[in-house]
Wavefront OBJ file of the C-alpha trace (Angstrom):
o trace
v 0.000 0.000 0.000
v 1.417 3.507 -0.899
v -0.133 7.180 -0.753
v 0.108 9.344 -3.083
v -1.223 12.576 -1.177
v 1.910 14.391 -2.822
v 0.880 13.859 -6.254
v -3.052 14.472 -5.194
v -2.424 17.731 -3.988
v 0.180 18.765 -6.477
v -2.736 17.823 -9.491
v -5.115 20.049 -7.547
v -2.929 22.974 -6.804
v -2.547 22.938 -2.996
v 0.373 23.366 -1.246
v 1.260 21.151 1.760
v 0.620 24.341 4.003
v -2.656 24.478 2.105
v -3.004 20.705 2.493
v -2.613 20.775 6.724
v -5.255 23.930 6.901
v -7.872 22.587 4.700
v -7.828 19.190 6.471
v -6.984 20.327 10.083
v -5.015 17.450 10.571
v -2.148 17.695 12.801
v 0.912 19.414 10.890
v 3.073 16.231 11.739
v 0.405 14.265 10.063
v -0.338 16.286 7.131
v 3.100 16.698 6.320
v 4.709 13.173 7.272
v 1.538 12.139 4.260
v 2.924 14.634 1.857
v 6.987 13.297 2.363
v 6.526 9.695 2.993
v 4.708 7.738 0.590
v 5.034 4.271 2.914
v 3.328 6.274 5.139
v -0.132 5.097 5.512
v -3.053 7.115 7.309
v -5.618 5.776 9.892
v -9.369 5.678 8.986
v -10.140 9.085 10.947
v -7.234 10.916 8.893
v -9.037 8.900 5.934
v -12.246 10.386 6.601
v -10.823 13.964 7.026
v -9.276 13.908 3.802
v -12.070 12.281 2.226
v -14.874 14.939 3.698
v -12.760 17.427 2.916
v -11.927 17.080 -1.061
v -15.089 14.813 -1.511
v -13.290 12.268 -2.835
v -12.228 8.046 -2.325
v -9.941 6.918 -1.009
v -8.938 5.883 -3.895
v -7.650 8.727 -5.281
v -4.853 8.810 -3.084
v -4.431 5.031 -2.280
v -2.816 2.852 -3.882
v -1.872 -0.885 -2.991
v 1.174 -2.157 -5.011
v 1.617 -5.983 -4.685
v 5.333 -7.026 -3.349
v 6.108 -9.543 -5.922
v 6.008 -10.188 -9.714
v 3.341 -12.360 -9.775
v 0.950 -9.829 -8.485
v 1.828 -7.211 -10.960
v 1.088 -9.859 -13.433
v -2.001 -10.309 -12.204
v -3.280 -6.649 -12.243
v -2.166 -6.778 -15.760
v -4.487 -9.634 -16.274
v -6.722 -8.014 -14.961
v -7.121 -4.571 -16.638
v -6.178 -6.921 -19.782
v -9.348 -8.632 -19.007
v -11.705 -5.585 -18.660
v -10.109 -3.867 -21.766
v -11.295 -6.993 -23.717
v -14.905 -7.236 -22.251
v -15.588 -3.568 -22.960
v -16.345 -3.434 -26.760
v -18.667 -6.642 -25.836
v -21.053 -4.899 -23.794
v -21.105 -1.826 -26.218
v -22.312 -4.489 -29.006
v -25.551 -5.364 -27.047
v -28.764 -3.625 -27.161
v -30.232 -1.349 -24.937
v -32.811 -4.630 -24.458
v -30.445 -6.691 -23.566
v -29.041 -4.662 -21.393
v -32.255 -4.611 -19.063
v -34.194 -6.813 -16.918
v -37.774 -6.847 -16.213
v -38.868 -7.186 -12.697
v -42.812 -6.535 -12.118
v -42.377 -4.036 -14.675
v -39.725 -2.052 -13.382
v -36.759 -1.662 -15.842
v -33.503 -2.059 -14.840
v -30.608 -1.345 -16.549
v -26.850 -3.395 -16.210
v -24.631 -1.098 -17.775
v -21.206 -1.549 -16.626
v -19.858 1.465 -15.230
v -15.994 2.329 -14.931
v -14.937 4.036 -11.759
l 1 2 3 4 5 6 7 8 9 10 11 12 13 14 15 16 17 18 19 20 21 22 23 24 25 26 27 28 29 30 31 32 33 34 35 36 37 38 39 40 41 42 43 44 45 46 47 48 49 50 51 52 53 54 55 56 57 58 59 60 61 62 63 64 65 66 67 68 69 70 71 72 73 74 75 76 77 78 79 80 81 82 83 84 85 86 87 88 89 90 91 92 93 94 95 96 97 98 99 100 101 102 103 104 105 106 107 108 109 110 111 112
C-alpha cells in the first residue's frame, strides 16, 4: 500500500501548508503524508481527507503488490476488462435490461 497525497495535492494545486489547513489534521500528520509515501493514514485521517476534497480513497491510495506475480495479475486483470468492454457496447439497450414486475432495470457496466 502507498499514498500518493503528494501527487493528489500537487494535481489540484494545494500546497502542503494548504493541504494541513484545509484538512486540520495535525501538521506532523499532514506533512509526514505529503513526504513519505510508505506512510499510511488511519481511517479518521481517511475520513478527514475524504470529507474534505469529496473524494475516495482511492484517489490517493494505492496498494502495489510485493512480488512479480501480483503485478502480473493486475495486468491480467485490466487486460481482461479492456477486452470485455467493446462486448457490452455491441448489445442492445434490451439486452441490457431486466424486467422485474415491470420495473426496468438497466446493467450497464460502469468504470470508476
Amino acid at each position: 500500500m502507498q499514498n500518493r497525497i503528494k501527487k493528489f495535492i500537487e494535481e489540484k494545486g494545494i500546497s502542503r501548508y494548504k493541504f494541513w489547513q484545509d484538512t486540520k489534521l495535525g501538521r506532523d500528520t499532514a506533512y509526514r503524508l505529503c513526504n513519505d509515501p510508505s506512510y499510511i493514514p488511519t481511517g479518521s485521517v481517511l475520513d478527514k481527507i475524504c470529507t474534505t476534497y469529496k473524494v475516495q480513497p482511492g484517489e490517493f491510495l494505492v496498494w502495489l503488490p510485493d512480488d512479480e506475480s501480483g503485478v502480473e495479475a493486475i495486468v491480467d486483470n485490466l487486460i481482461s476488462e479492456t477486452e470485455e468492454a467493446p462486448n457490452i457496447n455491441k448489445h442492445s439497450r434490451s439486452q441490457l435490461t431486466d424486467q422485474v414486475d415491470g420495473i426496468v432495470l438497466p446493467f450497464e457496466r460502469r468504470s470508476a
